[in-house]
Residue frames as a rotation matrix with the C-alpha (Angstrom) as fourth column:
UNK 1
-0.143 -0.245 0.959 -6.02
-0.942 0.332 -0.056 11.17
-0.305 -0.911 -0.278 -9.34
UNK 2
-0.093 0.121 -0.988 -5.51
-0.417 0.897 0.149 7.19
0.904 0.426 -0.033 -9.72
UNK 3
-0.078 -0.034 0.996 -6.64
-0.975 0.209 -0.069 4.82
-0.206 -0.977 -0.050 -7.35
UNK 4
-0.165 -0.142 -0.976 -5.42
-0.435 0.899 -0.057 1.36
0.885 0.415 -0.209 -6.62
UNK 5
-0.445 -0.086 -0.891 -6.26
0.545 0.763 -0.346 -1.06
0.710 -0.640 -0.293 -4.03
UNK 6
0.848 0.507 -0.153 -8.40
0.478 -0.608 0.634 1.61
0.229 -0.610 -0.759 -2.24
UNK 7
0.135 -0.684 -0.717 -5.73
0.842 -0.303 0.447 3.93
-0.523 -0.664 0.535 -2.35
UNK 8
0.812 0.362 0.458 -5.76
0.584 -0.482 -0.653 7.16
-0.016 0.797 -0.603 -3.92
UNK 9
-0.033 -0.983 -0.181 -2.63
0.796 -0.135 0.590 8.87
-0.605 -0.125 0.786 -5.22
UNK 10
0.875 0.381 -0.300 -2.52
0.154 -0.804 -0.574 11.98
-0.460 0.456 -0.762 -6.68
UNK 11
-0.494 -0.849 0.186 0.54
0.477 -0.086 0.874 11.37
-0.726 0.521 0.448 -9.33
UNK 12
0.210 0.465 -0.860 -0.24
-0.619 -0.618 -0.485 13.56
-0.757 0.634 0.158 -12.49
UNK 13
-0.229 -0.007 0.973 -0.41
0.362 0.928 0.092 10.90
-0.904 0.373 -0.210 -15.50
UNK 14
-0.457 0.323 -0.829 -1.03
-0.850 -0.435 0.299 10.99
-0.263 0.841 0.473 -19.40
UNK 15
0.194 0.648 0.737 -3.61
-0.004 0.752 -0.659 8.87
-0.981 0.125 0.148 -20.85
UNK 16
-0.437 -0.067 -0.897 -2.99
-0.864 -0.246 0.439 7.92
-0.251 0.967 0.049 -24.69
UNK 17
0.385 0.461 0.799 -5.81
-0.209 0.887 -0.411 5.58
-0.899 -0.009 0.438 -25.75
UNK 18
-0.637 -0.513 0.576 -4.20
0.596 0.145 0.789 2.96
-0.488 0.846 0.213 -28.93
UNK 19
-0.797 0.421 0.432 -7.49
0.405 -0.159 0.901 4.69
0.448 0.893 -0.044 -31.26
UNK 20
-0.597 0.661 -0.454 -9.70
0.018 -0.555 -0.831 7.53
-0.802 -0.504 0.320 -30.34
UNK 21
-0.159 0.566 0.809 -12.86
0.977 -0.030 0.213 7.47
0.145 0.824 -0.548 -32.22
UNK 22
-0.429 0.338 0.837 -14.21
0.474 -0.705 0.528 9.90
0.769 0.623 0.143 -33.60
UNK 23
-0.155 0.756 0.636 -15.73
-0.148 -0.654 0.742 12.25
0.977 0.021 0.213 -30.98
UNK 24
-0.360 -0.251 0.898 -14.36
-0.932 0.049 -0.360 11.02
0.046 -0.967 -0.251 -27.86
UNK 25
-0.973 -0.027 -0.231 -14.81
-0.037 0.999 0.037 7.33
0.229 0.045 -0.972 -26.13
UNK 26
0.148 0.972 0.185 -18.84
-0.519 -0.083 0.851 7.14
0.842 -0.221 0.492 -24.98
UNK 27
0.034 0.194 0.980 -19.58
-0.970 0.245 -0.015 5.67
-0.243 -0.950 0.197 -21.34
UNK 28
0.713 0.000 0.702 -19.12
-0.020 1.000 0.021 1.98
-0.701 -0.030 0.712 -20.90
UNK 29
0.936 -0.240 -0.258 -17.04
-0.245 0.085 -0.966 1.73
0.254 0.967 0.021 -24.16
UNK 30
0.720 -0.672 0.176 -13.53
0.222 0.462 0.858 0.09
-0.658 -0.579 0.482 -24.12
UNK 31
0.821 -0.569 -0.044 -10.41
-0.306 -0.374 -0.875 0.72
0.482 0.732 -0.482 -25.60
UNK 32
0.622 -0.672 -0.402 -6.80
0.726 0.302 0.618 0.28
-0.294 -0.677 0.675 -24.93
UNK 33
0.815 -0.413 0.407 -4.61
-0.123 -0.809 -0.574 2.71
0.567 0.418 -0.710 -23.96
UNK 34
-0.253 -0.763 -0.595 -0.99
0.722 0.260 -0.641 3.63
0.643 -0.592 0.485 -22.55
UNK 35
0.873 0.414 -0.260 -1.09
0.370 -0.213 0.904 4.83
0.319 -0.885 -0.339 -19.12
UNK 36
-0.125 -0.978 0.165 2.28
0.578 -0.207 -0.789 7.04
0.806 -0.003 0.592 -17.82
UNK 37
0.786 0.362 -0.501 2.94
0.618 -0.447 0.647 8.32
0.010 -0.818 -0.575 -14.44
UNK 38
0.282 -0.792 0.542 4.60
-0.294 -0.609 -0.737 11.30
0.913 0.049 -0.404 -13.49
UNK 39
0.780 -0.218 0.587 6.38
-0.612 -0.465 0.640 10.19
0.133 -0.858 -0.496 -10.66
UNK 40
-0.388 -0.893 0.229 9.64
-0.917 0.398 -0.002 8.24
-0.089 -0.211 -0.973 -8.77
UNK 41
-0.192 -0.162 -0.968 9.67
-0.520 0.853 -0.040 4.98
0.832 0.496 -0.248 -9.01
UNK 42
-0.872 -0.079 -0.483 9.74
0.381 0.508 -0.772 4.45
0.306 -0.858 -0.413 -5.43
UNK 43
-0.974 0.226 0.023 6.65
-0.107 -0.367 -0.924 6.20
-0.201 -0.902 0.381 -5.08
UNK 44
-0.285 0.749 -0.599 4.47
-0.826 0.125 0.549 4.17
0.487 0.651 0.583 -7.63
UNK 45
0.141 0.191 0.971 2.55
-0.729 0.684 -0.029 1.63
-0.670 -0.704 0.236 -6.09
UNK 46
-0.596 -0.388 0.703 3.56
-0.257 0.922 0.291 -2.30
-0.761 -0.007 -0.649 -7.06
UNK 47
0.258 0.493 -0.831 1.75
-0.962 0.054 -0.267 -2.60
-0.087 0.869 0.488 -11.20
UNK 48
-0.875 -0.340 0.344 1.41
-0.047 0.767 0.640 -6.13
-0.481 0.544 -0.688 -12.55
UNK 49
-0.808 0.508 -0.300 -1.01
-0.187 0.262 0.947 -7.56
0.559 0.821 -0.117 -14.93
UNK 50
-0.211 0.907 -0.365 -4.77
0.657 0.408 0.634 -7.86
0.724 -0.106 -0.682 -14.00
UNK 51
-0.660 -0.002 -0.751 -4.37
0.686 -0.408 -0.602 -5.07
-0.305 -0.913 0.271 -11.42
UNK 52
0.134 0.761 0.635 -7.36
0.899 -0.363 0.245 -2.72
0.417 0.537 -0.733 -11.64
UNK 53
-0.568 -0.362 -0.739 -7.62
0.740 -0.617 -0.267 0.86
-0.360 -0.699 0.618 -11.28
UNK 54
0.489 0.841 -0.231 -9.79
0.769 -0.541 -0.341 4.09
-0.412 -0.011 -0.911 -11.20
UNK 55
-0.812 -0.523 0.258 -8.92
0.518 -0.850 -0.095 7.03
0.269 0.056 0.962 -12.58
UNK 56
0.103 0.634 -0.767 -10.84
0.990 -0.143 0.014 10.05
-0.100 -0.760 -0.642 -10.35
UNK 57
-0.733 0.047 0.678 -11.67
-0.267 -0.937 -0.224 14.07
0.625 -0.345 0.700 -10.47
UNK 58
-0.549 0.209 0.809 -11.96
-0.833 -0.222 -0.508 14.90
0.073 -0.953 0.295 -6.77
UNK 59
-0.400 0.174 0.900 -14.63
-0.643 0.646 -0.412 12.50
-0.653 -0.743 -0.146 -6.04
UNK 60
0.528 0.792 -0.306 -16.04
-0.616 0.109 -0.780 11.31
-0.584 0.601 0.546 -9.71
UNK 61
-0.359 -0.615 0.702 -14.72
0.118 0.717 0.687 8.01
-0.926 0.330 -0.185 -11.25
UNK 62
0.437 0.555 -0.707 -14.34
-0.546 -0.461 -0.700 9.08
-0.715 0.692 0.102 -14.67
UNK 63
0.043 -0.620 -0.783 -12.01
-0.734 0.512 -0.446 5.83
0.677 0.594 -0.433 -15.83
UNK 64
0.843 0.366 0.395 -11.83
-0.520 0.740 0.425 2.33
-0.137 -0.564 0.814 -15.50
UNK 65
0.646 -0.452 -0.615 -8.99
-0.396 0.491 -0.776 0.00
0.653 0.744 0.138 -16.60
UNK 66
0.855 -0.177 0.488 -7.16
-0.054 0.904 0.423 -3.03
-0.516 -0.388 0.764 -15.82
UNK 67
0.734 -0.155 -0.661 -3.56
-0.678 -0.233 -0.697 -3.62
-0.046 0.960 -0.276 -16.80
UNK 68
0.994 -0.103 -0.028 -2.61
0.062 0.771 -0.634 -6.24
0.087 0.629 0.773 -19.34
UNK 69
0.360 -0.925 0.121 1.32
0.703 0.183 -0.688 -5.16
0.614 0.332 0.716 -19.59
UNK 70
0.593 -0.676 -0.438 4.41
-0.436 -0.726 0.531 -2.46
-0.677 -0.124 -0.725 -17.93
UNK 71
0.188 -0.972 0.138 7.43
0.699 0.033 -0.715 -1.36
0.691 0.231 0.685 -19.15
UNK 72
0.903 0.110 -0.415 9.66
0.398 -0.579 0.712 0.60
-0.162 -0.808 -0.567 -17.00
């Protein structure tokens, strides 16, 4: 689940971070990755730079991240 602007959407999504270390990312730790929804266009909510979002199982924010660029 991803949630912008207090809104949660349940779109299924792949996460590909640019460089996984070794053994997964650790809490707090940063990285950049690409971010892909599965869904329509019309039914993604309105992405620009600096927009933040959560990624979420059921009620547990288990991702942060802000984003810097789109293509579409």
């Amino acid at each position: 689940m991803i949630r912008f602007d207090n809104t949660e959407i349940d779109f299924g999504f792949e996460l590909e971070l640019e460089s996984e270390p070794v053994g997964g990312l650790s809490p707090s730790a940063s990285t950049r990755a690409r971010l892909s929804l599965w869904a329509v266009e019309e039914a993604t909510p309105h992405m620009s730079p600096g927009k933040q979002f959560e990624l979420r199982e059921g009620g547990r924010i288990v991702g942060r991240g802000v984003i810097v660029g789109s293509t579409t």
